[in-house]
N, CA, C and O atoms as CSV, one atom per row, in Angstrom:
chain,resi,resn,atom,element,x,y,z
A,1,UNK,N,N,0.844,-1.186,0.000
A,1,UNK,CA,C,0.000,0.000,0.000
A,1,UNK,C,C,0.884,1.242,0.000
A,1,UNK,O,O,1.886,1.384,0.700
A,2,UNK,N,N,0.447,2.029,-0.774
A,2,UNK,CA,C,1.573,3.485,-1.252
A,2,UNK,C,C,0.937,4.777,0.084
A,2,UNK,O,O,-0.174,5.301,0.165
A,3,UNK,N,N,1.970,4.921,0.830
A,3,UNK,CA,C,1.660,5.736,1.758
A,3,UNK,C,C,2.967,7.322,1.430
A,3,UNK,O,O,4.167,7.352,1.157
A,4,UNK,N,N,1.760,8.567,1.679
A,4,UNK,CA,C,3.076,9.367,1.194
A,4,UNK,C,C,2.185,10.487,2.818
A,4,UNK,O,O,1.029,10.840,3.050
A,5,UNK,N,N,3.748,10.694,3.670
A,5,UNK,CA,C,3.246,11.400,4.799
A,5,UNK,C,C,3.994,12.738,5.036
A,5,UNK,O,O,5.214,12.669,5.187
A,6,UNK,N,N,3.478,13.763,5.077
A,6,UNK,CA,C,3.676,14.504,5.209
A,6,UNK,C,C,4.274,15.489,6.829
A,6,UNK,O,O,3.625,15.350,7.866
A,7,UNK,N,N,5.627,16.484,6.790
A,7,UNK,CA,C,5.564,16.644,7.959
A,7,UNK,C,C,6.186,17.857,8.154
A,7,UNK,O,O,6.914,18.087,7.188
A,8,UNK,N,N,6.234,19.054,9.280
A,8,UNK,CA,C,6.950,20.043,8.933
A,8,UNK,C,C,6.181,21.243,8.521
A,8,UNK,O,O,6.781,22.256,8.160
A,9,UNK,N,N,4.774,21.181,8.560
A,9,UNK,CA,C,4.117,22.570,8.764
A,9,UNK,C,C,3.917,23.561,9.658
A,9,UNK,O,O,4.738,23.553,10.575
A,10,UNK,N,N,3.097,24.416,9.697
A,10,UNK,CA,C,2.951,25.246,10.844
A,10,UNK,C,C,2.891,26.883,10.607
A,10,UNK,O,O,2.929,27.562,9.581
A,11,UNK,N,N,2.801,27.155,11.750
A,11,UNK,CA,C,2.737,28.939,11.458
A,11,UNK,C,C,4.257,29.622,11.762
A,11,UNK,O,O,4.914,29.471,12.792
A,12,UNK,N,N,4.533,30.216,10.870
A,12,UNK,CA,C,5.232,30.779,10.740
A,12,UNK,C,C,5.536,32.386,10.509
A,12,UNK,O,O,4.479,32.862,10.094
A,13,UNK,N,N,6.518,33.400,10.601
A,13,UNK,CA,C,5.963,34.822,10.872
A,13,UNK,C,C,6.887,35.381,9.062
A,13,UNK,O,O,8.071,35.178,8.790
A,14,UNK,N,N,5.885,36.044,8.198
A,14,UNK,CA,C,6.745,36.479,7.033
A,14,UNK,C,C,8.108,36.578,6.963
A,14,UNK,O,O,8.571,37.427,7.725
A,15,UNK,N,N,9.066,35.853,6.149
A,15,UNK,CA,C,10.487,35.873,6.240
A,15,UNK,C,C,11.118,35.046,7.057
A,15,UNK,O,O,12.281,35.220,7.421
A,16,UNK,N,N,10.170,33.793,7.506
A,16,UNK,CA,C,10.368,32.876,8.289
A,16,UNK,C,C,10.834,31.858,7.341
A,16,UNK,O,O,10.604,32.090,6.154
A,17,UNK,N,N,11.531,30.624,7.688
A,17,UNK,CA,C,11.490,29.329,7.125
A,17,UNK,C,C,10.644,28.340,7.540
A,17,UNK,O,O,9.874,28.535,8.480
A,18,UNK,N,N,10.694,27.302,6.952
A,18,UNK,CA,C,10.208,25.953,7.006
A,18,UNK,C,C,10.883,24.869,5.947
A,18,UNK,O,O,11.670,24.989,5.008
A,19,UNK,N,N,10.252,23.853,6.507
A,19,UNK,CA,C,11.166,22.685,5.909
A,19,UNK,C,C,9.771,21.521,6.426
A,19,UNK,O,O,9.414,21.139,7.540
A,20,UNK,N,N,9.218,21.206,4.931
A,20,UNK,CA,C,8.344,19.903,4.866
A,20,UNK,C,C,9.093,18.887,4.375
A,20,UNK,O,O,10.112,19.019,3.697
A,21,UNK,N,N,8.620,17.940,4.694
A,21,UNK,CA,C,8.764,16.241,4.299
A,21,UNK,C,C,7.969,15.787,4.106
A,21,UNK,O,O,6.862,16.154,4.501
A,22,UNK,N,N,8.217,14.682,3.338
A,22,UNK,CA,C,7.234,13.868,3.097
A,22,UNK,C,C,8.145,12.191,3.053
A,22,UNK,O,O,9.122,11.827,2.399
A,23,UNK,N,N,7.716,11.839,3.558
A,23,UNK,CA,C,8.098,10.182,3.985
A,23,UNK,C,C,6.967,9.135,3.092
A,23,UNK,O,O,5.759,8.971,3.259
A,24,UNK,N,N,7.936,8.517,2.075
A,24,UNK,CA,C,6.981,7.430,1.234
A,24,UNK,C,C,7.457,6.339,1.714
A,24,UNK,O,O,8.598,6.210,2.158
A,25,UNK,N,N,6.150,5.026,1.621
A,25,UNK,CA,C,6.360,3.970,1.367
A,25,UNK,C,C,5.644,2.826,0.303
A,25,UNK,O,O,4.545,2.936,-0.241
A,26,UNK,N,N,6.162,2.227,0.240
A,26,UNK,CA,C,4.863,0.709,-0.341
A,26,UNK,C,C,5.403,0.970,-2.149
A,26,UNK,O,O,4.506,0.614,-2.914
A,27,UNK,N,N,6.271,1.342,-2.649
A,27,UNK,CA,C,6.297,1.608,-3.809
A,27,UNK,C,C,8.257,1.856,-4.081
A,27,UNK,O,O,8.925,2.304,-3.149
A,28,UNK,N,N,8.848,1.533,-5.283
A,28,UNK,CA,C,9.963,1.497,-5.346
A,28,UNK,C,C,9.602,3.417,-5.622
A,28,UNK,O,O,9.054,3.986,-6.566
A,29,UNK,N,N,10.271,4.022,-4.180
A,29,UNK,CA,C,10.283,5.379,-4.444
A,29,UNK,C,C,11.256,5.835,-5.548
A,29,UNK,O,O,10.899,6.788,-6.241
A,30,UNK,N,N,12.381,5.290,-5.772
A,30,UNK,CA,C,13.630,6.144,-6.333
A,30,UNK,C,C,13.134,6.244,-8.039
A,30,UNK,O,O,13.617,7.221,-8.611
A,31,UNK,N,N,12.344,5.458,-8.795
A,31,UNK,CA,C,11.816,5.536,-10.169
A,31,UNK,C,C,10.397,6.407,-10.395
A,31,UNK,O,O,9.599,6.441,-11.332
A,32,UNK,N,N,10.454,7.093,-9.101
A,32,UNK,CA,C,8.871,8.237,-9.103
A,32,UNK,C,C,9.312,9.121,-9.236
A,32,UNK,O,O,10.416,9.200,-8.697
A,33,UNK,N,N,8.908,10.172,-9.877
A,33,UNK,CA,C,8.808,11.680,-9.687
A,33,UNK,C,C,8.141,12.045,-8.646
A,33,UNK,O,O,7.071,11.530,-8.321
A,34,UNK,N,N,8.676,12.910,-8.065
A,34,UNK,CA,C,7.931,13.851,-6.614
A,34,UNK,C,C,7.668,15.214,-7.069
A,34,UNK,O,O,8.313,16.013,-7.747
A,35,UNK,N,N,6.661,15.237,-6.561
A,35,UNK,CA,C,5.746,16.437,-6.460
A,35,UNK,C,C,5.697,17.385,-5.296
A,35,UNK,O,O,5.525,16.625,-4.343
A,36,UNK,N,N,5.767,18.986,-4.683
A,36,UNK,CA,C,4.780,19.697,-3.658
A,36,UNK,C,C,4.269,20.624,-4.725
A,36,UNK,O,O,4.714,21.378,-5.590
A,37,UNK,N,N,2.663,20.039,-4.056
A,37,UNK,CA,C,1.510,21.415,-4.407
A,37,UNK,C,C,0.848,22.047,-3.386
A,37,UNK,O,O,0.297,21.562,-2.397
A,38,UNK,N,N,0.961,23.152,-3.730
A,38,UNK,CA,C,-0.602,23.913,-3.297
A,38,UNK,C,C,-1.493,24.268,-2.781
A,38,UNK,O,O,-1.329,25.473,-2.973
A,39,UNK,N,N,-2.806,24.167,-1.972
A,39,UNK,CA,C,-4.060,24.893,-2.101
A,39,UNK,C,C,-4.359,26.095,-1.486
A,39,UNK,O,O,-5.098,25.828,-0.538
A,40,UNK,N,N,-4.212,26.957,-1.531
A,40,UNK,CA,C,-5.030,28.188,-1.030
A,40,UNK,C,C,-6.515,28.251,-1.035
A,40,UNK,O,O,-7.030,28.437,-2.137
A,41,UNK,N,N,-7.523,28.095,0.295
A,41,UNK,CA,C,-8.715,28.531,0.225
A,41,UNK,C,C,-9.471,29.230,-1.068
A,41,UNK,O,O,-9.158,30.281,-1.628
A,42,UNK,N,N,-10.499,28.384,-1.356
A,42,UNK,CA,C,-11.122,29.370,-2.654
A,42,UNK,C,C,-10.467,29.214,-4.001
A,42,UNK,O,O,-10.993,29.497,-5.077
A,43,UNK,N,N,-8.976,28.620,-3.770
A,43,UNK,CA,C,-8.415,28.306,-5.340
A,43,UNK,C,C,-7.854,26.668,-5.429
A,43,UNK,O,O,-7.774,25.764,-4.598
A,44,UNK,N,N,-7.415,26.824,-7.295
A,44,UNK,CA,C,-7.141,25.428,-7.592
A,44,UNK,C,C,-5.805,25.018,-7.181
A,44,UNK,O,O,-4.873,25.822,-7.179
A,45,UNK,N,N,-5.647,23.544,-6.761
A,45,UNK,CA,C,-4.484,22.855,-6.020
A,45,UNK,C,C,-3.002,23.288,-7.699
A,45,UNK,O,O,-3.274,23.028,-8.871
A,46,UNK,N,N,-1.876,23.818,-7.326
A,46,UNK,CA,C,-1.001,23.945,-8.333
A,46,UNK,C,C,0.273,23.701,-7.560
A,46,UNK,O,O,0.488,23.702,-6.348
A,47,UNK,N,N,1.087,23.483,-8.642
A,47,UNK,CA,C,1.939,22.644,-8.455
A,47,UNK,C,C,3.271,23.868,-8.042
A,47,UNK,O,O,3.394,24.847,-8.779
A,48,UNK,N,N,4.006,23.726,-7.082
A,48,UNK,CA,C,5.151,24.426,-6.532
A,48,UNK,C,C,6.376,23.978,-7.275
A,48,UNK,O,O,6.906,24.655,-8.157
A,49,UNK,N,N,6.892,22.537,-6.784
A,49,UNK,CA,C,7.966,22.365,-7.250
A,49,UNK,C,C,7.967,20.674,-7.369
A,49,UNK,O,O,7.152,19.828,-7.003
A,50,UNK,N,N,9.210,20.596,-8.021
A,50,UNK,CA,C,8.839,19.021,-8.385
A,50,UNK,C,C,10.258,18.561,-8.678
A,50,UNK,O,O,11.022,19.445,-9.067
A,51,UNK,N,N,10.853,17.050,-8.532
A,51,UNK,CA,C,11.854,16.861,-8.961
A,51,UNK,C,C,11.972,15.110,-9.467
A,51,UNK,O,O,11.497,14.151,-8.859
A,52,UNK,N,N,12.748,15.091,-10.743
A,52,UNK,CA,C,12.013,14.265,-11.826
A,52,UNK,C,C,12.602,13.057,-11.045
A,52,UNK,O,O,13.053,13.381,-9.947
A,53,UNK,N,N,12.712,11.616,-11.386
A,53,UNK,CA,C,13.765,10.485,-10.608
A,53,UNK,C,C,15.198,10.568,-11.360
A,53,UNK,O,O,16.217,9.936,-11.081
A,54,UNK,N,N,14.962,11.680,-12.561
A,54,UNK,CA,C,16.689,11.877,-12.862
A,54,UNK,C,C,16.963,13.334,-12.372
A,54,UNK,O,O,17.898,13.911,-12.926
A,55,UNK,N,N,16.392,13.887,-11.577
A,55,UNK,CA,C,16.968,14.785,-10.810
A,55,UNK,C,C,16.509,16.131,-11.528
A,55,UNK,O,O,16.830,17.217,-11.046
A,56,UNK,N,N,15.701,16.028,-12.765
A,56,UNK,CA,C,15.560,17.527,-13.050
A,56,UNK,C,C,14.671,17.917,-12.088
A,56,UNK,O,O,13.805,17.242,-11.530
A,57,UNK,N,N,15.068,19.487,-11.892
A,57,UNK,CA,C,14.105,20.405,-10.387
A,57,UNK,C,C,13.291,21.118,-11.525
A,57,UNK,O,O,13.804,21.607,-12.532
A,58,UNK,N,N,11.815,21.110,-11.197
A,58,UNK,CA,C,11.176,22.480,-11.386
A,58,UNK,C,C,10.292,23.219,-10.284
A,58,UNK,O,O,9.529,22.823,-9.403
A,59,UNK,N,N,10.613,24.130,-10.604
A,59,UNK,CA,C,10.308,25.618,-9.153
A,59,UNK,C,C,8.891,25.993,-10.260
A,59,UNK,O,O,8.726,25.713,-11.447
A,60,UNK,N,N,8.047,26.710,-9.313
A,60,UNK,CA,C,6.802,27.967,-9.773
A,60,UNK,C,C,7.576,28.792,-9.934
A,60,UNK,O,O,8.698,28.745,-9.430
A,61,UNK,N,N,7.068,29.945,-10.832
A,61,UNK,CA,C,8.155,31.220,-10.651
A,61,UNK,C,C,7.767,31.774,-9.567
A,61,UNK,O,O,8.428,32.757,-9.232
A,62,UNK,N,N,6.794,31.432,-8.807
A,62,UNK,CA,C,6.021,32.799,-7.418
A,62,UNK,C,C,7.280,32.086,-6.263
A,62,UNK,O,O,7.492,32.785,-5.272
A,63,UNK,N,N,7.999,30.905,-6.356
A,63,UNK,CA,C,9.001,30.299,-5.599
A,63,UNK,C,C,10.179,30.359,-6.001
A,63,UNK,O,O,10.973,30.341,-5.060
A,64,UNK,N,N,10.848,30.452,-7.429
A,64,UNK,CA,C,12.340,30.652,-7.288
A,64,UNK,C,C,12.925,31.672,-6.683
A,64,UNK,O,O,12.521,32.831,-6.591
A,65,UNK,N,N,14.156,31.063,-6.165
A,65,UNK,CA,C,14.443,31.981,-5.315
A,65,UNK,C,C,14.402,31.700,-3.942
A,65,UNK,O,O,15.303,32.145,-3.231
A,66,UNK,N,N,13.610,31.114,-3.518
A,66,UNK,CA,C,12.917,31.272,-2.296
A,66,UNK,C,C,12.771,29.469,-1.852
A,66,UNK,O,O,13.115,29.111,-0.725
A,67,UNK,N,N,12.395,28.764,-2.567
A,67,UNK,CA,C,12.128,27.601,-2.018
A,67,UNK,C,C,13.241,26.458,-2.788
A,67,UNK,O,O,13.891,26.778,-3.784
A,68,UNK,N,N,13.312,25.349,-2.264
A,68,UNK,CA,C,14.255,24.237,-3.072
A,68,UNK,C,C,13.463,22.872,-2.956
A,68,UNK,O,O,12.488,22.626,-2.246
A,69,UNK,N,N,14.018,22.195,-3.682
A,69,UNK,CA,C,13.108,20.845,-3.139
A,69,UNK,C,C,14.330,19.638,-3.391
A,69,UNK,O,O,15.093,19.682,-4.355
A,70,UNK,N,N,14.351,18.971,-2.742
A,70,UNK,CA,C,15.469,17.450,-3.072
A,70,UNK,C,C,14.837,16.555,-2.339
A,70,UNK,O,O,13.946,16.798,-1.526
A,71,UNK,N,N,15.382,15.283,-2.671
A,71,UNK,CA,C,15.439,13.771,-2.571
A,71,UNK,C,C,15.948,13.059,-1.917
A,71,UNK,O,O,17.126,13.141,-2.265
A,72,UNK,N,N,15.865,12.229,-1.005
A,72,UNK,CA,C,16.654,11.197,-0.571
A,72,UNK,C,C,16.324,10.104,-0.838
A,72,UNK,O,O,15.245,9.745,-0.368
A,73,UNK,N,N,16.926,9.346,-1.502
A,73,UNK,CA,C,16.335,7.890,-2.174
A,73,UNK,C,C,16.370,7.184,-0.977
A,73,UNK,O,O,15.356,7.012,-0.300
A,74,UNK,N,N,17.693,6.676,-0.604
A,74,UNK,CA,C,17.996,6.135,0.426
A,74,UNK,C,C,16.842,6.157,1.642
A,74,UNK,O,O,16.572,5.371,2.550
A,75,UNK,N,N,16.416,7.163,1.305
A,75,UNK,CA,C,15.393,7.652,2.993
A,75,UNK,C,C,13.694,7.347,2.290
A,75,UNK,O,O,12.582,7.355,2.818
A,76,UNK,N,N,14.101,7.127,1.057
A,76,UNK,CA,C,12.538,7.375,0.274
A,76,UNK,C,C,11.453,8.596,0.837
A,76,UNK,O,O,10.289,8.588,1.237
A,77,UNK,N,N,12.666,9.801,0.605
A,77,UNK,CA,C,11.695,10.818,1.016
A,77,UNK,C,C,12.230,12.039,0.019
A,77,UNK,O,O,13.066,12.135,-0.880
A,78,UNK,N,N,11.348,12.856,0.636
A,78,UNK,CA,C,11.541,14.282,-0.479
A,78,UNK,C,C,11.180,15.568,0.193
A,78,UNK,O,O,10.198,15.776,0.906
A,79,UNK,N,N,12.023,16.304,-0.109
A,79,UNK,CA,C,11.755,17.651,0.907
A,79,UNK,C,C,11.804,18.751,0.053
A,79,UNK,O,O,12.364,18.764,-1.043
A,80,UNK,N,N,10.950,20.068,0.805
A,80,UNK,CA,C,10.724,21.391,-0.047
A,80,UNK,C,C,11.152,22.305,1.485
A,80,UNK,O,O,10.648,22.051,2.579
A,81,UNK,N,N,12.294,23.505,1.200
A,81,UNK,CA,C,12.598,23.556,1.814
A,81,UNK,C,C,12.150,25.488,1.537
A,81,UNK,O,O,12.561,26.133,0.573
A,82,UNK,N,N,11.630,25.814,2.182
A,82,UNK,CA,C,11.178,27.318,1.750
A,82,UNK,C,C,11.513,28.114,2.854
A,82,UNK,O,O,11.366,27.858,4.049
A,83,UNK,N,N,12.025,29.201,2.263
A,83,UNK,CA,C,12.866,30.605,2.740
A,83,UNK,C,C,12.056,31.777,2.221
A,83,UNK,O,O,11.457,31.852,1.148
A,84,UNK,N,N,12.170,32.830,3.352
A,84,UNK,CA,C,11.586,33.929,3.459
A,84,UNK,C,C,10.081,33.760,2.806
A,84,UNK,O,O,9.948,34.058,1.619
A,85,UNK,N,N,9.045,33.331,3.491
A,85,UNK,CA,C,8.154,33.116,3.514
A,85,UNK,C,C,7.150,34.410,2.880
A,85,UNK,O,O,7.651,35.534,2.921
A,86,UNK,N,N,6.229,34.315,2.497
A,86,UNK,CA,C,5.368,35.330,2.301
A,86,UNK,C,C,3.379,35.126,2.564
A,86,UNK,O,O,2.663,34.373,1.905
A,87,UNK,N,N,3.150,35.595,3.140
A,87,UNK,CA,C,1.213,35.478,3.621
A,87,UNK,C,C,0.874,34.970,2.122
A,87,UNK,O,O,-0.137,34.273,2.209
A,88,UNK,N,N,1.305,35.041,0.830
A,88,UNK,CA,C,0.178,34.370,-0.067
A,88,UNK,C,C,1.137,32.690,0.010
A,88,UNK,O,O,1.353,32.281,-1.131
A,89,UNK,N,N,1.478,32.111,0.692
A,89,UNK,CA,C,2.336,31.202,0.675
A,89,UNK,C,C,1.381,30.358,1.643
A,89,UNK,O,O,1.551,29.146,1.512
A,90,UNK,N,N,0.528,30.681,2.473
A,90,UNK,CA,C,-0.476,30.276,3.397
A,90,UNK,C,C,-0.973,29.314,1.897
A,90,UNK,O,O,-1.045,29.639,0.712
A,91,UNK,N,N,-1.236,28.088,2.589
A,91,UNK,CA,C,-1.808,27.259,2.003
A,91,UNK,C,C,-1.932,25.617,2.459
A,91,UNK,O,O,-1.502,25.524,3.609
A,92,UNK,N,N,-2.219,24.768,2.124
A,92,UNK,CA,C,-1.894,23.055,2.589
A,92,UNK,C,C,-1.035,22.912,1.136
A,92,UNK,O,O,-1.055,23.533,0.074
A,93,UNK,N,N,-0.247,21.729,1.678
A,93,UNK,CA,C,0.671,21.763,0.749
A,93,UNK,C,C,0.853,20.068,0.708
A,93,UNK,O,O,1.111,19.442,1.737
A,94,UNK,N,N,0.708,19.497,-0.438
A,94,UNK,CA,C,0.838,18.463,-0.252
A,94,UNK,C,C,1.224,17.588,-1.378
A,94,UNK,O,O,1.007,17.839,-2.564
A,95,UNK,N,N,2.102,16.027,-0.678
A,95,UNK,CA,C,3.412,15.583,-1.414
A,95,UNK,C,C,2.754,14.695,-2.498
A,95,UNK,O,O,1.820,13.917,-2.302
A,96,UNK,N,N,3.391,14.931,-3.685
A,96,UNK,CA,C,2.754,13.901,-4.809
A,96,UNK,C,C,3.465,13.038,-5.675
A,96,UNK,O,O,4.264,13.504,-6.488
A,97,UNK,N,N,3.238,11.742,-5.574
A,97,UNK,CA,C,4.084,11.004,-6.539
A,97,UNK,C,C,3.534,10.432,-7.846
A,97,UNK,O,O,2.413,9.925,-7.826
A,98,UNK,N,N,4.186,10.472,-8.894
A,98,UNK,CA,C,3.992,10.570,-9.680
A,98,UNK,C,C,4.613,8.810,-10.747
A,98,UNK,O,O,5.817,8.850,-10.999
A,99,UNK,N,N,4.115,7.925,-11.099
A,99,UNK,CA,C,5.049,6.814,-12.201
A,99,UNK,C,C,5.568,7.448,-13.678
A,99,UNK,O,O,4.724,7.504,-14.573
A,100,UNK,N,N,6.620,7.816,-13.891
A,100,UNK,CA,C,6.900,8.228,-15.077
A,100,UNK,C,C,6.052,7.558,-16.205
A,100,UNK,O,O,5.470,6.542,-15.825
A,101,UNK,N,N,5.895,7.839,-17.253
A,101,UNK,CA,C,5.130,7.619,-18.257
A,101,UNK,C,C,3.661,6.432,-18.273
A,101,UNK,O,O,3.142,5.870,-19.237
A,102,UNK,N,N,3.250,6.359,-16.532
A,102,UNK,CA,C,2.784,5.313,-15.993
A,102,UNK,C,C,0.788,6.454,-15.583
A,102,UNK,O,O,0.350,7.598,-15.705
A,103,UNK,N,N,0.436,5.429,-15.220
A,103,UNK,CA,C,-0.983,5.822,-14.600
A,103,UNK,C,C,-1.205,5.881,-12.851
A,103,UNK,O,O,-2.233,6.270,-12.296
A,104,UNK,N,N,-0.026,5.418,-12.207
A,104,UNK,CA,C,-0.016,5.236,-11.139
A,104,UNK,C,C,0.759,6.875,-9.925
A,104,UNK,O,O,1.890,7.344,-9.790
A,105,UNK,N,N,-0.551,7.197,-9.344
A,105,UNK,CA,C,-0.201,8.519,-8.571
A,105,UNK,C,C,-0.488,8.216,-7.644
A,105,UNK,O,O,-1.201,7.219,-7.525
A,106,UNK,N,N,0.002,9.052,-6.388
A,106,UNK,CA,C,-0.461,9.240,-5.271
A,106,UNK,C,C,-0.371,10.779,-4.766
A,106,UNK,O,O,0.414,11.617,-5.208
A,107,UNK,N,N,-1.287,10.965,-3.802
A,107,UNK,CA,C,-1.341,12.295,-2.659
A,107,UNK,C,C,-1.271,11.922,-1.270
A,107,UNK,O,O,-1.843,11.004,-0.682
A,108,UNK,N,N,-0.240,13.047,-0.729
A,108,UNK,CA,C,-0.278,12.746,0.787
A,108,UNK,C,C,-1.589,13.261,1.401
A,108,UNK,O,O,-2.602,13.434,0.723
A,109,UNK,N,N,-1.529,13.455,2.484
A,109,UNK,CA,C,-3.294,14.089,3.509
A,109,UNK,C,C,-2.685,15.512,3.554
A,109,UNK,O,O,-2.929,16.197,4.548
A,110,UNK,N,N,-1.955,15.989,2.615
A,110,UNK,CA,C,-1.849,17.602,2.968
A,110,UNK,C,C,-1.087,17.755,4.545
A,110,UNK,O,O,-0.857,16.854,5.351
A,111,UNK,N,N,-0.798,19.207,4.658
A,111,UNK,CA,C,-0.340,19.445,5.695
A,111,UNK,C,C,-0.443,21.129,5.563
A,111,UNK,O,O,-0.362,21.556,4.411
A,112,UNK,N,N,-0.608,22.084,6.606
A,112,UNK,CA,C,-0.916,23.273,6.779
A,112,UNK,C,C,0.345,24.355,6.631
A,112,UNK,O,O,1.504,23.954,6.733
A,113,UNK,N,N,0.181,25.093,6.501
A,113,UNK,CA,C,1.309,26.021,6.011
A,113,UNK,C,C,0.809,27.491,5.913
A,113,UNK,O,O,0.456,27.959,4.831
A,114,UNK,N,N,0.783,28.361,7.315
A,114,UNK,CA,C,0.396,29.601,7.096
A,114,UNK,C,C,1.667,30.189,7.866
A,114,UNK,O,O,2.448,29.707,8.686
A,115,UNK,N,N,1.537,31.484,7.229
A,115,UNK,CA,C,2.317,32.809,7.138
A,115,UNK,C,C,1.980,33.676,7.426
A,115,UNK,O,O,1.371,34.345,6.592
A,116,UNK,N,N,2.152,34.158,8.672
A,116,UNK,CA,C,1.105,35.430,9.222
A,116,UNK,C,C,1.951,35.808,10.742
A,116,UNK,O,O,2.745,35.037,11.283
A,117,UNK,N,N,1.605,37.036,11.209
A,117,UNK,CA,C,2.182,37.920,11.947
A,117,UNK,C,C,1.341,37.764,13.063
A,117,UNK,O,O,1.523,38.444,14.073
């Protein structure tokens, strides 16, 4: 069973950091693409950053700069690591795996992520 858990949210004050995880199992992690997305209240879930199983990174542009994301195979996990925070950054954010050219996805249960004073 493909479990993807999320960890490392919370409130934080503008220009703050954080550092999510996400811990997979039940699936050969190192041939997935990883995913963090998204949701802000009222809008659609989009995709932040992502990094392929050959290592290409892609950032949002509202995040370069500001956030990173990497891999640990070994650990079968994946982290987004975001700097200087900003209030539209408030959102759940949550880890997604992906089978390359495959039908097989998963979502973690989200995790909270606000930015506020």
């Amino acid at each position: 069973q493909v479990r993807l858990v999320e960890s490392g949210g919370g409130l934080v004050q503008p220009g703050g950091s954080l550092r999510l995880s996400c811990a997979a199992s039940g699936y050969i992690f190192s041939i997935y693409n990883m995913g963090w997305y998204h949701q802000a209240p009222g809008k659609q879930r989009e995709l932040v950053a992502a990094m392929l199983s050959d290592c290409y990174t892609y950032l949002a542009d509202s995040v370069k700069g500001r956030f990173n994301i990497s891999r640990d195979n070994a650990k079968n996990a994946v982290y987004l690591q975001m700097n200087n925070l900003k209030p539209e950054d408030t959102a759940v954010y949550y880890c997604h795996s992906q089978q390359p050219g495959g039908l097989d996805e998963n979502w973690g249960q989200g995790i909270q992520v606000t930015v506020s004073v």
